[in-house]
C-alpha positions in Angstrom: 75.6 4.0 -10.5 72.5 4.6 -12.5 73.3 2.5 -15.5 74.0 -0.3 -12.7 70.6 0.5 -11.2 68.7 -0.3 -14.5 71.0 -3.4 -14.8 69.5 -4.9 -12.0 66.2 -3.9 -12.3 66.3 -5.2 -15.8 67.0 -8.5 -14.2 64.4 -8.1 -11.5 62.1 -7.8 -14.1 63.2 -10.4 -16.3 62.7 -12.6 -13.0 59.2 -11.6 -12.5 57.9 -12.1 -15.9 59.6 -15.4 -16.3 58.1 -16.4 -12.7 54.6 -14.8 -13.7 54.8 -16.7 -17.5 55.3 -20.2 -15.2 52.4 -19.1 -13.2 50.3 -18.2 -15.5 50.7 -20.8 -17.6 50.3 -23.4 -14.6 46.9 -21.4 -13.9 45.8 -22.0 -17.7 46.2 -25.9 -17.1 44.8 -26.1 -14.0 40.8 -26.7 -14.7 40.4 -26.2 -11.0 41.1 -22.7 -10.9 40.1 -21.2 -14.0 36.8 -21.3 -16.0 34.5 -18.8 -18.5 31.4 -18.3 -16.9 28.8 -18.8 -19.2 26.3 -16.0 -20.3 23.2 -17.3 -18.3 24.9 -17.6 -15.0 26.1 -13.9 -15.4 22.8 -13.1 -16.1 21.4 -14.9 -13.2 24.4 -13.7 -11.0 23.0 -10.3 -11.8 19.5 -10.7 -11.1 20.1 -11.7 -7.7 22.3 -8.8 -6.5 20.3 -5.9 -5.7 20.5 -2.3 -7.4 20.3 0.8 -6.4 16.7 2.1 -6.3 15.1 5.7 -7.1 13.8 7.2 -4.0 10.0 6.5 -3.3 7.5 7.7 -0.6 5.0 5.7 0.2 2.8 8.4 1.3 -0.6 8.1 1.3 -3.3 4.4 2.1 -2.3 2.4 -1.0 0.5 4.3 -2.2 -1.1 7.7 -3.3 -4.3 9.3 -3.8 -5.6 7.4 -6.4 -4.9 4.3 -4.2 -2.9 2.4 -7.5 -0.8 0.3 -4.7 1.8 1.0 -7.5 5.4 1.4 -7.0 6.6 2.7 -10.2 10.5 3.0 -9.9 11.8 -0.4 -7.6 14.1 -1.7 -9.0 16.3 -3.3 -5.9 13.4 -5.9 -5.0 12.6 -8.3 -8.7 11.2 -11.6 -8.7 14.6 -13.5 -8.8 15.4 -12.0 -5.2 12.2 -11.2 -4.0 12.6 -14.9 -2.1 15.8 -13.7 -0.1 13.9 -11.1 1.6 14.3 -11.4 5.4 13.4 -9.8 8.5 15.3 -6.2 9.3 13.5 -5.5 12.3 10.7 -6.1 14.3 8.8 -2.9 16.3 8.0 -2.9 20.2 4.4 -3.9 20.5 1.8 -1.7 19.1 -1.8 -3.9 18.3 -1.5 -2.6 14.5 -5.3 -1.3 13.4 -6.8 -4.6 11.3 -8.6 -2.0 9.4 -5.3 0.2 8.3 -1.8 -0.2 6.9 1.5 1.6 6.9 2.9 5.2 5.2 6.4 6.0 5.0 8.1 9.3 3.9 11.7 7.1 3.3 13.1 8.0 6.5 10.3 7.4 8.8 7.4 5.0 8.6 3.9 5.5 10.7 0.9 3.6 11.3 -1.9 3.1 14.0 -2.5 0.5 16.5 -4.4 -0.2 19.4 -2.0 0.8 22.1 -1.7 -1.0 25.3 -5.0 0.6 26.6 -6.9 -0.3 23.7 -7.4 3.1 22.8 -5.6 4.5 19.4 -2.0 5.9 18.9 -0.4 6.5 16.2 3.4 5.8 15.9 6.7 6.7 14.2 9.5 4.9 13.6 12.8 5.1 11.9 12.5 3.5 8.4 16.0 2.0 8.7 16.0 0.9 12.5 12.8 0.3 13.8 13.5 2.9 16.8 10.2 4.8 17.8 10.5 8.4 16.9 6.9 9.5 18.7 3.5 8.5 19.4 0.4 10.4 19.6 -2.9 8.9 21.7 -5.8 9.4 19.2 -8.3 7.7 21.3 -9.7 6.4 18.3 -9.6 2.4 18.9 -9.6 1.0 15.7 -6.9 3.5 13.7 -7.3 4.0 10.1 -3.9 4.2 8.1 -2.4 7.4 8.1 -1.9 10.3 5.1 1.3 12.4 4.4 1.0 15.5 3.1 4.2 18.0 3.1 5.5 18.5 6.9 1.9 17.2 8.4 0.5 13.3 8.7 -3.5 12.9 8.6 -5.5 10.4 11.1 -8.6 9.6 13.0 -8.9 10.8 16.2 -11.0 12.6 19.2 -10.8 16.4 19.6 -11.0 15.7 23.2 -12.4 13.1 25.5 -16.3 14.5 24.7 -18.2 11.6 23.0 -18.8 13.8 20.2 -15.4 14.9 19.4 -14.6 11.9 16.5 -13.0 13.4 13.4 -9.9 14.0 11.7 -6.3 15.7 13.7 -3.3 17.1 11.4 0.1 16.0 13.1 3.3 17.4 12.8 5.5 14.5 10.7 8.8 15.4 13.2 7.6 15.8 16.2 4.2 14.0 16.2 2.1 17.3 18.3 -1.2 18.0 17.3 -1.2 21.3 14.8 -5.4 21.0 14.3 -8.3 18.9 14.8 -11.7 18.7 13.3 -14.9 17.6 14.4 -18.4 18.6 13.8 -20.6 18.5 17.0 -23.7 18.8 15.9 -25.7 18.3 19.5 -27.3 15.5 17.8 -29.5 12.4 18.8 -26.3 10.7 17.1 -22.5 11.3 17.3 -20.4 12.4 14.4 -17.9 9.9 13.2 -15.4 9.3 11.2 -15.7 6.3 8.4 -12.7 6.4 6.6 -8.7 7.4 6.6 -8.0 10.8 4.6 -6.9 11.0 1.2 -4.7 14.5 0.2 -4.0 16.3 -3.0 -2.7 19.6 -3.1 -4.3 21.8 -0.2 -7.5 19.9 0.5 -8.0 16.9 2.6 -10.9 14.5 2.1 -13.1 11.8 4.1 -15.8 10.2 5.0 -17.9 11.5 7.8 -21.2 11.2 8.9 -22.8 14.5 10.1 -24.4 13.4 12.8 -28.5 13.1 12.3 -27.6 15.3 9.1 -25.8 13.0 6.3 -23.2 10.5 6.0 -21.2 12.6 3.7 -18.1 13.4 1.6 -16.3 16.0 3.5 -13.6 18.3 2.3 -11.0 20.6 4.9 -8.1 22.9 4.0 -5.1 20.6 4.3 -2.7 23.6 5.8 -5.7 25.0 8.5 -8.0 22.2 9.1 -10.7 24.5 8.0 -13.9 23.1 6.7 -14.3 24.0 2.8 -17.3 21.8 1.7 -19.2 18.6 2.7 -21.6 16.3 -0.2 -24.1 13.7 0.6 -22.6 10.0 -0.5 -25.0 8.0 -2.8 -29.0 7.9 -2.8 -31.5 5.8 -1.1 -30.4 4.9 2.2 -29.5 6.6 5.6 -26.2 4.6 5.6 -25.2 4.8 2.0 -21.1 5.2 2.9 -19.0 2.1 2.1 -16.7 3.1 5.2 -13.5 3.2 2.4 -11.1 6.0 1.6 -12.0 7.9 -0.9 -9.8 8.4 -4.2 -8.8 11.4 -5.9 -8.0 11.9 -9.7 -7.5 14.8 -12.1 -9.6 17.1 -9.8 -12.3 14.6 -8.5 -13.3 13.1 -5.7 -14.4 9.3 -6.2 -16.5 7.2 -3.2 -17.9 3.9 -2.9 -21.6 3.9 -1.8 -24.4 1.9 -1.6 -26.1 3.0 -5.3 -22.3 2.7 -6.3 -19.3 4.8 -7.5 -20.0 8.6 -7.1 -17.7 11.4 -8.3 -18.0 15.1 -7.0 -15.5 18.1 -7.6 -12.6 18.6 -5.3 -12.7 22.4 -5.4 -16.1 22.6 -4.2 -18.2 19.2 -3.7 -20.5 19.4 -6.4 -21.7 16.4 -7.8 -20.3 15.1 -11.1 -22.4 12.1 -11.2 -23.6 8.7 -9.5 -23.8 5.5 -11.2 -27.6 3.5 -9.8 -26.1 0.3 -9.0 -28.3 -0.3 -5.7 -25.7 -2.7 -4.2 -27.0 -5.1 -1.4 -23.7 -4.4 0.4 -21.9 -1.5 1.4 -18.4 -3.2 1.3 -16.8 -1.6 -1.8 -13.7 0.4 -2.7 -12.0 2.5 -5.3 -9.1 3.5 -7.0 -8.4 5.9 -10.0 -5.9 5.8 -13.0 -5.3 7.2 -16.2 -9.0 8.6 -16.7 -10.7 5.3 -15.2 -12.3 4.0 -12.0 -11.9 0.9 -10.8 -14.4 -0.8 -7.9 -14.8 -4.0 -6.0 -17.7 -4.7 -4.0 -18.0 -7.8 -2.0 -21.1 -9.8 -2.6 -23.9 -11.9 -0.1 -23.7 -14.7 -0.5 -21.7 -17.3 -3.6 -25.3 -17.0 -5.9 -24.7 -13.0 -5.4 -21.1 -12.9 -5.6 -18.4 -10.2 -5.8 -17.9 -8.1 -8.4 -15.3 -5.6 -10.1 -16.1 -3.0 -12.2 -14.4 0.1 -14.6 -16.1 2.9 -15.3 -15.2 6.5 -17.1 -14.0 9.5 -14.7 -15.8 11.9 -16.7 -19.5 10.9 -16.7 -18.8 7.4 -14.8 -20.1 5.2 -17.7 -19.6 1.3 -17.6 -16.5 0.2 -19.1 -16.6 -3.4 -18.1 -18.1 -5.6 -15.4 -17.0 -8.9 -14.1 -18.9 -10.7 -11.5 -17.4 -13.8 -9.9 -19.8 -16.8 -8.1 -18.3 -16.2 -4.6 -18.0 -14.5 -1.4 -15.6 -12.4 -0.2 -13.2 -14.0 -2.8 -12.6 -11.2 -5.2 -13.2 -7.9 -2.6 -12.8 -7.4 0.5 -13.2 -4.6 3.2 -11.4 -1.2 2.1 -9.4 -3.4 -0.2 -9.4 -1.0 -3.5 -8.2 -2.7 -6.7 -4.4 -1.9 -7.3 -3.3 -0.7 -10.9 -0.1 -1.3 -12.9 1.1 -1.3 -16.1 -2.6 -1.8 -18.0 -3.4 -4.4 -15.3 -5.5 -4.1 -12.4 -5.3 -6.5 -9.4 -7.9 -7.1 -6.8 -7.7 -9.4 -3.5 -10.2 -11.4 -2.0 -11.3 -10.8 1.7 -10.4 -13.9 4.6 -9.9 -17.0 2.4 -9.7 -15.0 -1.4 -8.0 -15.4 -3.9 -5.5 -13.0 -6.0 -7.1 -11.8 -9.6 -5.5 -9.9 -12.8 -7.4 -8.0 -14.9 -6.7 -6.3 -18.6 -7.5 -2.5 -17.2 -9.1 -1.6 -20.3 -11.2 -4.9 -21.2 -11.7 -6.5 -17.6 -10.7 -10.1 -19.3 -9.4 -11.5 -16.7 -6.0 -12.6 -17.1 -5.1 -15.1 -14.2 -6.3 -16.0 -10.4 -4.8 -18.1 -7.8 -4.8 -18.9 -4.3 -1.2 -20.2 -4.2 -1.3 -18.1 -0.9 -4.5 -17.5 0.0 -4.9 -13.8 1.3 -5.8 -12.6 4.0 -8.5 -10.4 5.8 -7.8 -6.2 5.0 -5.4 -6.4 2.4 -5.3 -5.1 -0.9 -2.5 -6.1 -3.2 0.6 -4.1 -3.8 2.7 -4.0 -6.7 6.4 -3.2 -7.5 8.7 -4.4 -10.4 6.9 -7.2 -11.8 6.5 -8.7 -8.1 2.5 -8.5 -6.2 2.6 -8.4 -2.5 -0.1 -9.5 -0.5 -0.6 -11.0 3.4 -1.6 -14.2 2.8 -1.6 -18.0 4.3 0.5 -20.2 2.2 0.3 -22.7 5.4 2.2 -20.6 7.8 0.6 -17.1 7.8 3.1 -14.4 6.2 3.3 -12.4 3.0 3.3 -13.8 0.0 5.3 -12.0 -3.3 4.0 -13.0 -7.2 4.8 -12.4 -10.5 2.8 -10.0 -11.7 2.5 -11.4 -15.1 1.5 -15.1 -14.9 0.6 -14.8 -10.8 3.1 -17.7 -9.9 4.1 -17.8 -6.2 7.7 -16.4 -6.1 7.6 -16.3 -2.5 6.3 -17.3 1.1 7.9 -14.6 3.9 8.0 -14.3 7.1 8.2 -16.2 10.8 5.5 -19.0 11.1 2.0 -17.7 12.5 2.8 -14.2 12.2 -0.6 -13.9 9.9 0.0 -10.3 8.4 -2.5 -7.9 7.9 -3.2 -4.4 6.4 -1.5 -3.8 2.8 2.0 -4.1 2.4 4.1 -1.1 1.8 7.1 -1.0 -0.5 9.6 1.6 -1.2 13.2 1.9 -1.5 14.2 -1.6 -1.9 12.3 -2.6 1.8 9.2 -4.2 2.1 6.6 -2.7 5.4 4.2 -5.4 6.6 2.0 -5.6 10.1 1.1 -8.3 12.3 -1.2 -8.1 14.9 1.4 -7.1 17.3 3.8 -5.4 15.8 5.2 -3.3 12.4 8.3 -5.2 10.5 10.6 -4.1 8.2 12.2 -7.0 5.4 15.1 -6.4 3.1 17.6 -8.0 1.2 
């Protein structure tokens, strides 16, 4: 029996392979269903299929503290797929702030908006889904963009429903209740206010505040307790020297755009480092902070008086170049810091600007287009070789670009949607705001 039982399977496979040598050889003459791929299709093939990316948090307004706009380790998103990017989901209605953008921790993403009284909330939703999580009434109407820091998120708000109550309210990031709130009421002719969104490194929280009839100031608050630590009068020579942008923080120091210019103070204790005597004619300026340098843009008056960008040393804030460029509000815009990659630094132009790259250590600019010209409150954001900004290419989206030579790559989004507020990008999605709503775009 079992010498019979290889017998026959001998023959059964003798069968197969003669049937699978006919096949095979029918397959090899058949130039319809065989072919060698060459090399630069497999290549291309490649480039097109998304990767796995390393986790990212997007945590802080324009990335991190230093406000680079820089995602360092995206690798799903690359400029041969960045133009198959479509829309995930859309949010429920929210009136997005025109004068923040969006944070996300991975799992959850947050931002303010208006609210449908007008009035400022801030809202939660799930990364992944676009489900709202929470929302917390800040009564603040026009909503900064939020700050992460360990298990709390930072924003503008009232203390209470007194007309003095405007400052700064530490939220739980699960739950969204109030865990402290800071204002100083000073009983002043003048209200205190809030100019800025918070920026957060290790236990101490920073913004811009005006005191009341006191100062319009630096000021500095224990990030766990709310509790004040120190506060530093911003710039010299005016009563409204604050440039109303969130300051940056580098190494140990605090860095603010002001009226005489860039000034740096210590973030242990608020004392003055140093500030630069620039005397600008406008108080639309804003910073970010890399590798020992700062970088500014300051929006001009007028084309003869135009915008300018600027790098100066963190240490004792000395000029390392200066470019100036015969426009308006086509280099800078409001609370648009420069971003910084990769020994390039990018800046955006306010409503109807243009998109600049600059060598970060010479300032010799590099390229400038307006293949999508951007829009109002947005600073550029960067992530494997690929420059996001909100732009108008003709239908009012987001447009993507190479980072190296500033080519369009791509024009995304619904027609009219006109997105504002810096995009967001982390984890192979891409965050974006219109004035109705928060979307989420993927591959």
């Amino acid at each position: 029996m079992k010498h019979r039982l290889i017998g026959t399977s001998a023959i059964a496979v003798g069968t197969i392979l003669a049937a699978l040598t006919w096949a095979w050889a029918g397959t090899v003459n058949s130039p319809q269903t065989f072919h060698n791929p060459t090399r630069a299709s497999v290549q291309q093939n490649r480039r097109l299929v998304p990767t796995t990316t390393k986790a990212f948090n997007w945590l802080q307004p324009f990335a991190n503290s230093q406000h680079t706009g820089y995602n360092p380790v995206e690798t799903a998103l690359t400029r041969f797929n960045v133009s198959m990017l479509k829309e995930a989901w859309q949010s429920s209605p929210i009136s997005p702030s025109t004068y923040g953008s969006m944070v996300t921790d991975g799992g959850v993403v947050y931002v303010g908006g208006g609210g449908s009284s007008g009035y400022g909330d801030v809202y939660a939703f799930d990364a992944n889904t676009g489900a709202q999580k929470w929302s917390f009434f800040t009564l603040f109407p026009n909503a900064y963009t939020p700050a992460i820091s360990g298990a709390l998120i930072y924003v503008d708000c009232y203390t209470s429903s007194s007309a003095g109550s405007q400052g700064l309210c530490a939220l739980s990031r699960s739950t969204g209740k109030l865990q402290w709130g800071y204002n100083y009421n000073c009983q002043c002719t003048h209200y205190s206010s809030i100019f800025s969104a918070a920026a957060v490194s290790g236990t101490t929280v920073v913004f811009d505040y005006y005191f009341g009839d006191e100062c319009f100031c630096v000021a500095a608050l224990n990030a766990s307790t709310g509790t004040f630590l120190w506060k530093a009068t911003a710039g010299t020579g005016s009563s409204n020297n604050l440039a109303s942008s969130t300051p940056a923080i580098d190494k140990g120091n605090v860095f603010v755009a002001t009226n005489s210019g860039i000034c740096s103070y210590q973030l242990a204790n608020g004392t003055l480092n140093w500030c630069d005597s620039r005397n600008f004619p406008t108080l639309r300026g804003a910073v970010a902070a890399s590798k020992g340098v700062v970088y500014a843009s300051y929006v001009g008056t007028s084309s003869s008086n135009g915008d300018v960008i600027f790098a100066e040393n963190e240490s004792n804030g000395s000029q390392l170049w200066f470019y100036q460029e015969p426009c308006y509000a086509c280099l800078a815009g409001d609370n648009d810091p420069p971003a910084i990659a990769k020994g390039t630094v990018y800046a955006s132009g306010n409503s109807g600007g243009y998109l600049y790259a600059f060598n970060a250590k010479s300032g010799k600019p590099l390229w400038s287009t307006n293949g999508g010209v951007v829009l109002n409150f947005t600073a550029p954001s960067i992530a494997n070789g690929v420059v996001y900004v909100g732009c108008d290419s003709g239908n009012n989206n987001f447009c993507a670009h190479n980072s190296a030579t500033g080519k369009l790559l791509a024009s995304i989004g619904p027609t009219g949607a006109k997105y504002q507020g810096s995009p967001a990008i982390a984890n192979g999605k891409v965050y974006v705001q219109s004035p109705s709503s928060l979307l989420m775009f993927d591959l």
